[in-house]
N, C-alpha and C positions, 0 to 999 in steps of 0.2 A: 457393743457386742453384735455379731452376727446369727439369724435366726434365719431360718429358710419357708419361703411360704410356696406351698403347692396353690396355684390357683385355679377352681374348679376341676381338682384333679389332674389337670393336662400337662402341665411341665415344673419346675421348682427356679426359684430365686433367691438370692441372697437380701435380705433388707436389716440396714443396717440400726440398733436400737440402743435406748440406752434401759437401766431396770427400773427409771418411773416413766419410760414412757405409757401410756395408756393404749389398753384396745382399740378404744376410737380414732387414737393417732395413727396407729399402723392400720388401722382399716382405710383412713384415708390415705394415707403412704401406696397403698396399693388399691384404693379408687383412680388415683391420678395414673399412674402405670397403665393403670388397665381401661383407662378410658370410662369406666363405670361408676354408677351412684354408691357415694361408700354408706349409705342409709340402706343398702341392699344384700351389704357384705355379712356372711356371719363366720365370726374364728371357730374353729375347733380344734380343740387339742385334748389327750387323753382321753376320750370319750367324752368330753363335755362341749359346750360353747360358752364361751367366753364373754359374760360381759364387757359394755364400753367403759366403764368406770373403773375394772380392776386393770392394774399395770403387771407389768412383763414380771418385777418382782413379788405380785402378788400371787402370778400363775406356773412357779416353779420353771420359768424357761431359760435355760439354761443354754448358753456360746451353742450354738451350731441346731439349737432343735429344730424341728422340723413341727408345721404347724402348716393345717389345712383352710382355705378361704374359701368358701363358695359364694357366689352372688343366688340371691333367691329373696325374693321380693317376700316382706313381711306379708300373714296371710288374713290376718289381723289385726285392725288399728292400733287397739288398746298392747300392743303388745311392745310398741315404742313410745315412750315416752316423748314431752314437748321440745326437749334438748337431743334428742334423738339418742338417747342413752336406752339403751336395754331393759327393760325391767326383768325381774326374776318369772320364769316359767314354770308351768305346770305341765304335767302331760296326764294321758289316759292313766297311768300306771302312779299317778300320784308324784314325780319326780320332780324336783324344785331345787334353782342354782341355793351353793350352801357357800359362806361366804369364806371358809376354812378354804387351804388350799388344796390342790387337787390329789386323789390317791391317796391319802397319809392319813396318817394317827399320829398319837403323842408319843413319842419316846425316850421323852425324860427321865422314865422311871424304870425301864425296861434294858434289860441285858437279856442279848440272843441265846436260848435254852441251849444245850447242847445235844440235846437229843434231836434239833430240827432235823427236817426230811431233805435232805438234797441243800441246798443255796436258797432255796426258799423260805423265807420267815413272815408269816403272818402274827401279828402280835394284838393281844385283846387288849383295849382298856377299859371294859367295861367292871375289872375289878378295884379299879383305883378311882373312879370316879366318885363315891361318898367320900374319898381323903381328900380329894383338893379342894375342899372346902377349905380343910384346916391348914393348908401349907403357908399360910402366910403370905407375904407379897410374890406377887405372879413372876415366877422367872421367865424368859420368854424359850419354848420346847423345840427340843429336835426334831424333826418331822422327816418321817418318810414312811411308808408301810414295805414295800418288797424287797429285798436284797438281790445283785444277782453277782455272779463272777464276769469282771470285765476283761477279755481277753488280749484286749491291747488299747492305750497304752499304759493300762494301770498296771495289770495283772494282780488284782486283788477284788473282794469282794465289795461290791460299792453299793449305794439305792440307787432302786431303778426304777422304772414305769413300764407297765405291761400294756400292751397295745391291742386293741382288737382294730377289725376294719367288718365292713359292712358284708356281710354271707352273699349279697347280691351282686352289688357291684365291684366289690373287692377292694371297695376303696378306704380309705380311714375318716371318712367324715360321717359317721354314726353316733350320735350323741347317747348316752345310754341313759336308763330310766334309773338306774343303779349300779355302781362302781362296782368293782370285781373284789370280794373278801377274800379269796385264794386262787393257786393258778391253775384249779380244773376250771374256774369262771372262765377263763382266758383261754384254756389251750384246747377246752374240748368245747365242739362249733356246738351253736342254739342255746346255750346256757346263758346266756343276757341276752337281753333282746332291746330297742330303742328306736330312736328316729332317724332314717338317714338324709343328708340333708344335700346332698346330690343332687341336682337338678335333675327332673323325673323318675328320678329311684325310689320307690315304693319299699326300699328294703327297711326289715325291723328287727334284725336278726347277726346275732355277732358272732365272729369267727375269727383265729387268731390270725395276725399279720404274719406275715413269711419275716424269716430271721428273729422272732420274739424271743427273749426280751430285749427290748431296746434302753 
């Protein structure tokens, strides 16, 4: 499948992947392109960055998505491991990569209320987590948190991912300290805030991308 990488923000490419490739594969896919150290590259996508150890199917990317690379030299040793794998990070605000996939909840057990506001569904599972204890052997869950209506070429209501980009630079490589629970997170500016990871962009502060939802 085809996946598009913006690098350093400045223009987009096509790189072609399969869904066990790994991060660290496509960070060197596009080290060698770019002429640059791929121990310098970091993915981002939905507001996270990407560990080197999970694969394309562990990070929900799907034929044509669009995924952001910046180069930016680690600013801390301990922050790469001796294989040059990723470790899990912290930030000021307590945020730490979760190894579930990106955006989503469980919804195995969930049918959409009918009462929802608009195309958007936010769905709790904080009610059902004493029962699966007892369900028995683990079915494996449908995952998505957002719905949106696709205007072409589905014309139906499909999951989706809500996008923010960086209030400063306007770009989408802002890694957030925390996912968005609803879409005032996302649609109304300051309401998340995180790290931008833009080369010398000081931004901390999320705003929604033009054209949202994607």
């Amino acid at each position: 499948m085809i996946v598009f990488v913006r690098f350093n923000s400045s223009y987009g490419f096509p790189v072609e992947v399969d869904s066990d490739t790994s991060i660290l594969q496509l960070k060197e896919v596009v080290a060698k392109r770019q002429g640059v150290p791929a121990d310098q590259l970091r993915v981002i996508f939905a507001g996270k960055e990407l560990p080197n150890h999970l694969t394309v199917q562990n990070c929900d990317l799907e034929q044509q998505s669009i995924v952001h690379i910046v180069q930016r030299p680690r600013r801390r040793s301990h922050e790469t491991n001796a294989s040059g794998g990723d470790e899990p990070q912290s930030t000021s605000e307590g945020s730490i990569w979760e190894s579930r996939s990106l955006t989503r909840v469980d919804l195995s057990s969930h049918t959409l209320p009918v009462d929802s506001v608009g195309l958007a569904v936010i769905l709790d599972t904080d009610s059902k987590r004493d029962s699966e204890a007892a369900r028995g052997p683990a079915v494996k869950p449908t995952y998505n948190s957002f719905f949106i209506y696709c205007k072409g070429p589905c014309h139906k209501v499909q999951p989706g991912k809500l996008r923010v980009q960086c209030g400063t630079c306007k770009q989408a490589t802002l890694t957030l300290a925390q996912g968005p629970s609803c879409w005032d997170d996302v649609l109304i500016p300051n309401r998340m805030s995180g790290e931008c990871q833009s080369p010398d962009c000081p931004g901390t502060r999320a705003e929604p991308c033009p054209g949202l939802p994607v």
